[in-house]
C-alpha positions as CSV (number, residue, x, y, z in Angstrom):
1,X,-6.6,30.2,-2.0
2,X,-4.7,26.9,-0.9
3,X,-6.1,23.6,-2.1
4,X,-5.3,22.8,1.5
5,X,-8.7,22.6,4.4
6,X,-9.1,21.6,7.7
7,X,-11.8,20.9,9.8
8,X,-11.3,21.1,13.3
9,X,-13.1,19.4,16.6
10,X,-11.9,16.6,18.3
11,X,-10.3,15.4,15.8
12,X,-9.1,17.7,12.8
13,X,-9.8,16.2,9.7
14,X,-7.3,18.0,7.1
15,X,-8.3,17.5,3.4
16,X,-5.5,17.8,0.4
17,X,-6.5,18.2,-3.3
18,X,-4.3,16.4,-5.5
19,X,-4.9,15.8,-9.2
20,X,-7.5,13.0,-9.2
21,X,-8.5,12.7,-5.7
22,X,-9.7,14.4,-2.2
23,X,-7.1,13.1,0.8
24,X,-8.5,13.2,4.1
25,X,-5.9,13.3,6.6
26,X,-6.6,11.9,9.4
27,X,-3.9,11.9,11.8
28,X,-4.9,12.6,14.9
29,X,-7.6,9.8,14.3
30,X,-4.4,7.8,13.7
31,X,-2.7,8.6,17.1
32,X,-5.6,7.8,18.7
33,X,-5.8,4.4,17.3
34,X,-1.6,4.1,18.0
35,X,-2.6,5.0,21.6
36,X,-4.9,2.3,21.7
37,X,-3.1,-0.3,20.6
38,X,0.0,0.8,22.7
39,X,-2.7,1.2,26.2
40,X,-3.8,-2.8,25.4
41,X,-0.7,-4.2,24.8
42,X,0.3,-2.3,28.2
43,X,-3.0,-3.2,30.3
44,X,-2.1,-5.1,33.4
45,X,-5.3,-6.3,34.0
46,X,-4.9,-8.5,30.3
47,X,-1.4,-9.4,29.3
48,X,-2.8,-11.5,26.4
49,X,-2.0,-9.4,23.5
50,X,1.4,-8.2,24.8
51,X,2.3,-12.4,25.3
52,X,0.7,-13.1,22.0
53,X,3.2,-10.5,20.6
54,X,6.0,-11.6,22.2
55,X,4.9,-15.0,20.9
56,X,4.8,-14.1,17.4
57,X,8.3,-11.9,17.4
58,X,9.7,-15.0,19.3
59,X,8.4,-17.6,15.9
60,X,11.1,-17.8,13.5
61,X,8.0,-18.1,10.9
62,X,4.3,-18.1,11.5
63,X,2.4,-21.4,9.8
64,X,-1.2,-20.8,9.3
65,X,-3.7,-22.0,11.7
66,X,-7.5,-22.7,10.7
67,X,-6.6,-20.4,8.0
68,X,-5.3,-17.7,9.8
69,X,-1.6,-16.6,10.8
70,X,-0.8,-15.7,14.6
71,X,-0.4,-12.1,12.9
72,X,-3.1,-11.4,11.2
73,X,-4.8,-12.5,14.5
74,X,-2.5,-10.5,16.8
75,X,-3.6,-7.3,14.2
76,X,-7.5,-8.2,14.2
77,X,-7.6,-8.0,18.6
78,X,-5.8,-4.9,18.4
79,X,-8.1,-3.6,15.5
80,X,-11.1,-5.0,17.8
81,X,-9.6,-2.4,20.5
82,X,-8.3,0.6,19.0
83,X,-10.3,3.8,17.7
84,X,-12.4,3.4,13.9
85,X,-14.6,6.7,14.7
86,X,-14.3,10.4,14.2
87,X,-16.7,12.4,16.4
88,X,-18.2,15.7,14.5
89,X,-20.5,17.9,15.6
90,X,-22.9,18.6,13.7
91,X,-21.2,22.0,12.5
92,X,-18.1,20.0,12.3
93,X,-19.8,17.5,10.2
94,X,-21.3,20.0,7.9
95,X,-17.8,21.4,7.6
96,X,-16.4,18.5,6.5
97,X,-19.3,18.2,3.7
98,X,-19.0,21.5,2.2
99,X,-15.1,20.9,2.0
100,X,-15.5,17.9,0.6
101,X,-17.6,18.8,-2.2
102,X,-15.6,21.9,-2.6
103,X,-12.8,20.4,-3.1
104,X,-13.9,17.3,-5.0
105,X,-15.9,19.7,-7.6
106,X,-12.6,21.0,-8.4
107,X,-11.3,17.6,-9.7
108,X,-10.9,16.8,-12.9
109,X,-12.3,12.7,-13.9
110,X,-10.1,11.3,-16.9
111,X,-12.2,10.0,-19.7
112,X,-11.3,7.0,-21.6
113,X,-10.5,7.1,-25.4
114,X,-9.8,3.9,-27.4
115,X,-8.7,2.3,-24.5
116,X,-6.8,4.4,-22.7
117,X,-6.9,7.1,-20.0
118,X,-7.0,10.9,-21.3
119,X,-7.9,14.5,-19.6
C-alpha cells in the first residue's frame, strides 16, 4: 500500500508520509487562492491593487511606512481577498481524519539522548 492518500471533494486534499511528518497537499486550495489574487488585481470595478502593484515594481526600493513596507501591504489586501478555506463534507471531513491519523500513527517521533536527536 502507498504511503500516498487523497481525499477528494471540492478540493482534494492529498496527504504524503515522509519520515517525521504528515504533508497535506493542498494544491487545488492553492490555485484557488492564485485565482483570487489574479481576479482582484484584474477587477475593473477596483484598480487599487493592480496600481498599488505597479507602484511597488515601479520603487527602486521600498522604505518602511508606519512600520510596514508597500509589500507587505500589497501581500496583506490580496491575503484579505483570496481563498483560506477548504470546504469538506462531512464524509469528506471524516476522510481526511481517518487518513490523517492513519498516516500520522505510522510516524516515528525521535527521542532525545544526551542532547541530541536519535530514533
Amino acid at each position: 500500500m502507498s504511503d500516498d492518500q487523497n481525499t477528494t471533494g471540492p478540493i482534494p486534499v492529498y496527504v504524503r508520509v515522509v519520515p517525521t511528518a504528515v504533508v497535506l497537499d493542498l494544491e487545488a486550495l492553492t490555485r484557488l487562492v492564485v485565482g483570487d489574487v489574479v481576479n482582484a488585481l484584474l477587477d475593473p470595478e477596483d484598480t487599487g491593487l493592480w496600481d498599488r502593484l505597479h507602484e511597488l515594481a515601479d520603487t527602486e526600493r521600498a522604505t518602511p511606512e508606519e512600520g510596514r513596507l508597500p509589500y507587505e501591504e500589497l501581500v496583506a489586501a490580496l491575503t484579505d481577498r483570496a481563498s483560506s478555506r477548504v470546504p469538506l463534507t462531512v464524509g469528506r471531513a471524516r476522510d481526511l481524519s481517518t487518513t490523517l491519523r492513519m498516516l500520522a500513527d505510522r510516524l516515528t517521533i525521535p527521542r532525545q539522548q544526551d542532547g541530541r536527536w536519535a530514533a
